[in-house]
LUMGU-770795 format. One record per residue (C-alpha): residue in one letter; x, y, z. Coordinates in steps of 0.001 Angstrom, whole numbers, plus 524288, in hexadecimal, padded with zeros to 5 digits. Example, Ala and Ser with C-alpha at 12.3 -4.5 7.8 and 13.67 -1.06 7.14 Angstrom:
A8300C7EE6C81E78 S835667FBDC81BE4 
***
This chain:
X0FBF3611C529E0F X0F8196064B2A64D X0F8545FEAF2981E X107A75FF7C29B32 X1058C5FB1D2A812 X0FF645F0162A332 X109775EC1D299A2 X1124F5EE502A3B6 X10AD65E3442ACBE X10BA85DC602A0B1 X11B485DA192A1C0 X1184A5D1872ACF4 X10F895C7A92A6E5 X1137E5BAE42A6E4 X112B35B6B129786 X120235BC51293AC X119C95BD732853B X10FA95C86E28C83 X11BD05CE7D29368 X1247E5CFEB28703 X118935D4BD2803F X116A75E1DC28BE4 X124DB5E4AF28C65 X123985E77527B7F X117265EE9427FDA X11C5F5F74C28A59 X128695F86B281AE X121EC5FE3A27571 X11918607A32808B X1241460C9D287BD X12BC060F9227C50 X1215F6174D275FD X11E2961FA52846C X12BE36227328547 X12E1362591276C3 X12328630B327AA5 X12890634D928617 X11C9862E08290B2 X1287762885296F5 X1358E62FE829AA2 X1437B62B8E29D87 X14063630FC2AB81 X134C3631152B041 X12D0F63D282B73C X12D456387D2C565 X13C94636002C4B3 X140E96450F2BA81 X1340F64D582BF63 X139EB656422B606 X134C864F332AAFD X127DB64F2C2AF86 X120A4650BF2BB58 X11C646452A2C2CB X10E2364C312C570 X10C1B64E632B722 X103D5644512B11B X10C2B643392A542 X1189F63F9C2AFBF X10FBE636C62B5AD X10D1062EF02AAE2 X11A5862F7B2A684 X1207462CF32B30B X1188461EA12B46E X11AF061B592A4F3 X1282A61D222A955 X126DA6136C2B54E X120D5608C62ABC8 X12DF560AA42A1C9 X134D4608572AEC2 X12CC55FC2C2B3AE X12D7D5F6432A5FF X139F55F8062A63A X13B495F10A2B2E0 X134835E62A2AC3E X13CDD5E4A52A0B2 X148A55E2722A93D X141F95D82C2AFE9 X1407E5D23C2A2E0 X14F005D24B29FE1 X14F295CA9A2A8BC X1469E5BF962A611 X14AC45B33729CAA X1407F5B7672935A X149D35B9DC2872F X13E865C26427FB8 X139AE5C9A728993 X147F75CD1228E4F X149D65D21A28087 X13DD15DA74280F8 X141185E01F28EA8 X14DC15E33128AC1 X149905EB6027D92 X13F4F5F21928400 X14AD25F6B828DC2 X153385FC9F284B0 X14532601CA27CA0 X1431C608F528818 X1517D60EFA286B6 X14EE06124727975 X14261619AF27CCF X1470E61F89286B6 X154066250127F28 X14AD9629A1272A2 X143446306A27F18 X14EC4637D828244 X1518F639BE272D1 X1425D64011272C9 X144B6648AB27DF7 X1522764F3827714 X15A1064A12281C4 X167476443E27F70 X162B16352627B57 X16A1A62A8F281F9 X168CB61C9128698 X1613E61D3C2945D X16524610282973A X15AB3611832A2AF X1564B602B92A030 X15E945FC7729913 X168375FC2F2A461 X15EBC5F2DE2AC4C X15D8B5EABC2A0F0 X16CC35E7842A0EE X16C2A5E5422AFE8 X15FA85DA732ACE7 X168275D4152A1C4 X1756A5D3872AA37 X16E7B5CD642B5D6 X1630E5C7022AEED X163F25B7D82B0E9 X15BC85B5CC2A424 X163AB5BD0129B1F X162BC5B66228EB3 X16AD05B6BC28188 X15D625BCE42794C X15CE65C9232821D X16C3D5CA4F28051 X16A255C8F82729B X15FCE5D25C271AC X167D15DCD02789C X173D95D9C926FBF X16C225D9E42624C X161745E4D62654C X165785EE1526FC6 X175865EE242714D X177965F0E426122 X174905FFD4268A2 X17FB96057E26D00 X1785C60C75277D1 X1730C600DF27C85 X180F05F9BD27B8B X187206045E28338 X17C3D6049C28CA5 X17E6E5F64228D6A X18AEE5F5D92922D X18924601AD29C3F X17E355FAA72A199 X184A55EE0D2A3AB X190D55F38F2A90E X18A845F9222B358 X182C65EE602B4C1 X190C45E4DA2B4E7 X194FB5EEB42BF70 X189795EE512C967 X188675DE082C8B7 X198BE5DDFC2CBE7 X1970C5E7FF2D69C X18C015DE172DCED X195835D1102DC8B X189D05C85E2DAB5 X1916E5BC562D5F8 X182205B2F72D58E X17F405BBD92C816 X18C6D5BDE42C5DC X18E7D5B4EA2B9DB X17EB05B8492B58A X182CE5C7602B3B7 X18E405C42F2AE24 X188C55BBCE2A4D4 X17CD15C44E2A104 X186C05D02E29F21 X190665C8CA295DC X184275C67B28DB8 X180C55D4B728C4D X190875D85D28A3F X1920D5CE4D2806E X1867E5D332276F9 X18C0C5E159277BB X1929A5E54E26BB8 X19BE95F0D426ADB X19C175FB5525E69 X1A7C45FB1D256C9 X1A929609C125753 X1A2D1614DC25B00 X19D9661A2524EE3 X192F860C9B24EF2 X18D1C612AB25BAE X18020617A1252B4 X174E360C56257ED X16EAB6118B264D2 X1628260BCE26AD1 X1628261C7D26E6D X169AC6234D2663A X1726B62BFA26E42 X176C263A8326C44 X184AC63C6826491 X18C3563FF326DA4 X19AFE646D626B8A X1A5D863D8F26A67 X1ABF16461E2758B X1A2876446827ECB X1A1CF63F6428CF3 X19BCA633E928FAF X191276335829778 X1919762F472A5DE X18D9C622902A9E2 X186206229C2B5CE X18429618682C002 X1772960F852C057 X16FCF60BB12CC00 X173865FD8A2D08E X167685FD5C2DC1F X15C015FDD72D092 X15E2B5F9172C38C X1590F605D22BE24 X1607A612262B853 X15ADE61F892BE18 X1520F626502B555 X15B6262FEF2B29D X161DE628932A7BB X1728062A4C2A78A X17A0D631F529D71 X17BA962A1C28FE9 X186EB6239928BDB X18E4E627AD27FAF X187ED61CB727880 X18F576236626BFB X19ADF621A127259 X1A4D9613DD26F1D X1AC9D6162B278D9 X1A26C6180F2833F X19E8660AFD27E05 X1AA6D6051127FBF X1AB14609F228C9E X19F016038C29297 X1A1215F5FB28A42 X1AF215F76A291B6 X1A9F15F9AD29FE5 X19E6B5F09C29D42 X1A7855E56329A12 X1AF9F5E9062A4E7 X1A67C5E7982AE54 X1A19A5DAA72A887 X1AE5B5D4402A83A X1B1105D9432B765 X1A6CB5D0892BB0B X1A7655C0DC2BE73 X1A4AB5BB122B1AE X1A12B5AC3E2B0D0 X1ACB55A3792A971 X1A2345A23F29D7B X1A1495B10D29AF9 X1AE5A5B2AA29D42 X1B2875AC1F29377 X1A8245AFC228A9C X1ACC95BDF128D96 X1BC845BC7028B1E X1B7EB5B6D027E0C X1B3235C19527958 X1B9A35CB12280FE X1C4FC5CEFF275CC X1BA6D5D08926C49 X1ADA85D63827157 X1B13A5DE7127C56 X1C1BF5E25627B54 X1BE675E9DC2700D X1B4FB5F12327557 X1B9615F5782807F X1BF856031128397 X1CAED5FE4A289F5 X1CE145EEED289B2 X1D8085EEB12918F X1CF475EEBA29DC6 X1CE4A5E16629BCC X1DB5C5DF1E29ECE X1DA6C5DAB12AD0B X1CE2A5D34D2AA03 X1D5C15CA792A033 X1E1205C6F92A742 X1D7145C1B72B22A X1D24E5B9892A62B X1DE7D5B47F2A587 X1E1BC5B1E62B164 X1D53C5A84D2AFB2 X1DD1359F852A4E5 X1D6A05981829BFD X1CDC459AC429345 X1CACA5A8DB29813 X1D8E95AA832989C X1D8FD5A7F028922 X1CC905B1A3285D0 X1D3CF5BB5029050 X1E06B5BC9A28A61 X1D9EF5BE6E27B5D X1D42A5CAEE2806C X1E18B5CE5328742 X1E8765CD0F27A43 X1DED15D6CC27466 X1E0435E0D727F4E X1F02F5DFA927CE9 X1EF6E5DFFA26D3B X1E4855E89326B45 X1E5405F1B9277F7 X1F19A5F33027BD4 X1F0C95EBE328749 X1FD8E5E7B929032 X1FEF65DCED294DF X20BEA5D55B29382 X206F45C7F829BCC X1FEB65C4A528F22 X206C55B99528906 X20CB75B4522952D X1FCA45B22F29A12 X1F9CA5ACD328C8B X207785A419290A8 X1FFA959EFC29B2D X1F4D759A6429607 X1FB60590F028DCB X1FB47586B92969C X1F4D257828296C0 X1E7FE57DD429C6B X1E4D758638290A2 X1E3F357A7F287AC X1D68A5763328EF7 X1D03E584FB28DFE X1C3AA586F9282A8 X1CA445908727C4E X1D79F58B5E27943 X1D4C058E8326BDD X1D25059A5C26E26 X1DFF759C58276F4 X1EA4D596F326CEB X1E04159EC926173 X1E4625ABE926B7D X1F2105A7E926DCC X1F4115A7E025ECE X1EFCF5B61525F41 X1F7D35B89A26C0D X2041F5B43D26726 X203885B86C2588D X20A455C5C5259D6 X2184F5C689253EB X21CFD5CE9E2601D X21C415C3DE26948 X22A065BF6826E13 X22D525B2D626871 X230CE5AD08277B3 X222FA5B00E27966 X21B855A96026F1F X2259E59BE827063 X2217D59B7927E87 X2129C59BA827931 X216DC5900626F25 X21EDC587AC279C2 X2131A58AD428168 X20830583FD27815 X2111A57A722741B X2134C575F2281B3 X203B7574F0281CC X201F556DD127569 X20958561D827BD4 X1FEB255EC2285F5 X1F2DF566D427DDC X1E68C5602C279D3 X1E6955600326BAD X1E04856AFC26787 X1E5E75765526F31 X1F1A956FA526A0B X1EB615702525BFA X1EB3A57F9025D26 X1F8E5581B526538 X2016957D0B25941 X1FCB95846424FF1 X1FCCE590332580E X20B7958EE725A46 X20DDE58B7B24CCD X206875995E24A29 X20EFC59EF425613 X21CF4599D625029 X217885A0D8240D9 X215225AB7E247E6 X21F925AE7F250CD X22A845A8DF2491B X2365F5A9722515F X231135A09525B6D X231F65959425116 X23FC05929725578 X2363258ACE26030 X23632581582547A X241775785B2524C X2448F576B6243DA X24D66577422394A X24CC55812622DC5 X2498857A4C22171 X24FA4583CE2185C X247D157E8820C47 X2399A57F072109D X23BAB586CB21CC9 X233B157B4C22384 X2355457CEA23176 X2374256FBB239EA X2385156BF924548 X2463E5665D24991 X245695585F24CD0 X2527A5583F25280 X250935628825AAA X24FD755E6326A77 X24C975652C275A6 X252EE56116282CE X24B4D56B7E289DA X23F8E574EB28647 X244815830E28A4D X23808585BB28989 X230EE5873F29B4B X2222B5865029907 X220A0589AA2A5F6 X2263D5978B2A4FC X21BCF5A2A22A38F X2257C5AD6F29D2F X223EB5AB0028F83 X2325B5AEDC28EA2 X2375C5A5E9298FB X2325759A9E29475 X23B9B59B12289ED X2329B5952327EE3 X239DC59B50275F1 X246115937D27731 X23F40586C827725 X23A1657E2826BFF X22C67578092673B X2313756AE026948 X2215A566D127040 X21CF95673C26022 X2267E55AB525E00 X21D8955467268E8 X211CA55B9F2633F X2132F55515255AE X210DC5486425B75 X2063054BE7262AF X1FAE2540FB264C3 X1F219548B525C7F X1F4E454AB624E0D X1EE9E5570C24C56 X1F82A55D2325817 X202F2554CD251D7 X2019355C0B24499 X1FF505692824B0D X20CE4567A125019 X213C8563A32438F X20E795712D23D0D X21AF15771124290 X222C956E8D23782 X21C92577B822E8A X221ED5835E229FE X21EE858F2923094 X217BE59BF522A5E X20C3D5A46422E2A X2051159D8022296 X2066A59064229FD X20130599862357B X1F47358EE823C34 X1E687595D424072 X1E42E590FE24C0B X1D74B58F1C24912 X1D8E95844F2421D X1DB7157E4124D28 X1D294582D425812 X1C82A578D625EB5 X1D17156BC225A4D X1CCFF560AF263B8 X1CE55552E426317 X1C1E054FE025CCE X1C2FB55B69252E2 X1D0F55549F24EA6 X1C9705448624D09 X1BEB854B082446D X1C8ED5524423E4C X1D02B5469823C40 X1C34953F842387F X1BEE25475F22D5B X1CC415467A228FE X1CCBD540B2218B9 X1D67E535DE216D4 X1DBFD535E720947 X1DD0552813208BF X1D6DB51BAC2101B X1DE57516A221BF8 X1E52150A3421BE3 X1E05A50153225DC X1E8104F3D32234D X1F1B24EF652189A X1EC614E28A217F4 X1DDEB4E007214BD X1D7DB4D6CD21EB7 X1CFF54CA5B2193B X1C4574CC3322231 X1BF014D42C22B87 X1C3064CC0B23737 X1CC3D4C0312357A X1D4804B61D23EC8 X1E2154BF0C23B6A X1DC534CA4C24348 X1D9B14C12B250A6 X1E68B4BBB525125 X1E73B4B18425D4F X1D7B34B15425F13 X1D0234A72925A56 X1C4A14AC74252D2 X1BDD94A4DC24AA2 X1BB9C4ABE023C42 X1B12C4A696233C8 
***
């Protein structure tokens, strides 16, 4: 016994090399005491009913016990630290001791479960750890969250963790916990269904698809430590009881005050990696519109998960296009992800219901914007109302043309003039601002545009018009100025460039300094 104690003593040594090397040790001893029952779930002095402290066999229990409990003490200090490997180690010998624990309970014929005793501390060392580090993140994501115990554990922990750092307001750490949370959120991976919940770090009784799930009960925010009396286990079978916690766990994430940087990094992702996986989306209704209110570029990632919440989950919410209206001003033009904007407002404005008013005010709209864009927002705008005119065909009477009867070319009418544009950009109804009864006149000024690529992007509308002649706006995404010159540098020319007509007897001559007097030898 005191061999432990000196192994123990051994996890404060100085040489991390001699540290990393006790915490395996005490690992592989603990595991096999508990595996053979020398150390219980509770120990004597706290459930006399499993053994009595004055019996020597409780005694020697009840202090093996109090080592698993000061190791595991140590390991959280460890999680802590900026040592990447010994992190790692600290943090598989936490959920080792789950696992032993659980096949303890297995042993005993009791109903097995995740005890989640530990493992809770370990979340609260990563979320406020100031040295958490992206190998200890991996390690959790590769090794220990492929368990769907462990996931769901995971996200029950860190709720309540989310919860208890919002209650205290401490805005110093703020942006620290915030940070060190997204981490763990973003390396959780949902199941696609409920019938690939079969890979448990404990594998978990199978339980009735009727029946109740199991209470949660609240953890003690004085003492990072659960009581030894571990809580009632979580349907871990269960994909809705998954859904639930990745739901509440996200919502108490996103209630916090997240820095611009994972903000953004979290609306990016939002309609893919969490939406989906939630048990009801629409939650994140009032959270979004704040998002919008913000305008710019979290505006844009905003309103993509909006869209998916009104397509895919019956969401209401009629001020959609008239915010989407708004954002089409001068100030979007200088946002990173304009690309990303006109790619969404493709998608946005591609269903054949729209009203035709509607989708002319969006064309007047980007029109009016391609007049005093930089070149390549500009670059993407015409083709996307080129693609908005194929698809929504009765708001081509925009264009002013005559029918050419024999190759049903459509042109634009040169003798066509406008005294006054109908047209009020300054109206936010998209009815009111009576696009529809105006004209595209701005691509006249638009095909004499300083730059030739813009200038040529505006003459596609001479073209005839079918969905096979529909553009991909990718084509056309990331265009700047210096893309365009090496464009136009690598460019082949068929034939050499004529220079001069006349050939010039000699490099330098008296004809080319007329009125100086330069003497040529």
């Amino acid at each position: 016994m005191n061999l432990i104690l000196n192994v123990v003593d051994y996890c404060n040594h100085k040489d991390s090399m001699v540290v990393f090397a006790a915490v395996k040790a005490l690992e592989r001893i603990f595991g096999k005491l508990i595996a053979e029952n020398e150390v219980l779930l509770e120990s004597p002095e706290e459930n006399p009913k499993k053994q009595k402290a004055d019996n020597p066999k409780g005694i020697v229990k009840d202090w093996l016990f109090q080592q698993v409990e000061r190791f595991h003490n140590l390991l959280i200090q460890f999680l802590s630290t900026d040592n990447s490997p010994l992190q790692i180690a600290a943090l598989g010998c936490i959920l080792s001791l789950e696992e032993k624990f659980g096949s303890q309970v297995h042993s005993n014929k009791e109903t097995p479960f995740f005890t989640n005793r530990y493992y809770h501390s370990a979340i609260h060392a990563l979320v406020t750890s100031k040295a958490l580090t992206e190998p200890i993140i991996d390690s959790l994501r590769d090794k220990y969250l492929i368990y769907d115990d462990v996931r769901v554990y995971t996200l029950i922990n860190l709720e309540r963790e989310l919860r208890e750092i919002s209650s205290k307001q401490d805005p110093k750490n703020n942006n620290l916990h915030s940070e060190n949370a997204y981490l763990i959120l973003r390396s959780i991976s949902m199941p696609p269904s409920e019938q690939s919940l079969t890979h448990f770090l404990v594998e978990p009784p199978k339980l009735p698809p009727d029946a109740p799930d199991a209470p949660e009960q609240p953890l003690p925010s004085k003492k990072r430590k659960l009581s030894l009396r571990a809580p009632p286990p979580v349907r871990v079978r269960s994909l809705a009881e998954h859904k639930k916690h990745f739901q509440n766990c996200w919502m108490e994430f996103l209630r916090m005050d997240l820095s611009q940087e994972v903000l953004q990094l979290v609306l990016g992702t939002l309609h893919e990696k969490v939406i989906p996986f939630m048990a009801n989306p629409n939650v994140l209704m009032d959270w979004l519109m704040v998002c919008v209110s913000l305008g710019g570029e979290y505006a844009i990632l905003a309103m993509h998960s909006l869209f998916l919440l009104i397509t895919k989950h019956n969401l209401e919410y009629p001020r959609f296009y008239p915010k989407l209206y708004e954002l089409l001003e001068a100030k979007i033009l200088d946002v990173p992800y304009v690309s990303k904007f006109f790619s969404l407002t493709e998608i946005f404005l591609k269903s054949p219901l729209l009203p035709s008013y509607m989708v002319a005010a969006f064309i007047k709209r980007m029109l009016r914007l391609c007049l005093i864009s930089p070149t390549s927002p500009a670059l993407m705008m015409l083709p996307l109302i080129y693609n908005l005119l194929i698809n929504h065909p009765t708001t081509q009477v925009l264009i002013h043309r005559t029918m050419d009867k024999k190759d049903g070319v459509l042109q634009l009418d040169t003798q066509f003039k406008i005294q006054e544009d109908p047209y009020d950009p300054n109206e936010t109804d998209l009815h009111k601002c009576n696009a529809i009864n105006s004209s595209l006149w701005e691509l006249k000024l638009l095909m004499n545009h300083s730059v030739p690529q813009v200038a040529s992007a505006a003459k596609i509308f001479k073209n005839k018009m079918s969905r096979k002649t529909e553009y991909n706006l990718k084509d056309f995404e990331n265009k700047t100025y210096q893309t365009i010159f090496e464009e136009e540098v690598k460019r082949k020319v068929k034939r050499g460039i004529p220079l001069t007509f006349q050939e010039a007897p000699r490099f330098l001559s008296s004809q080319n300094f007329v009125g100086w007097s330069v003497p040529f030898k």
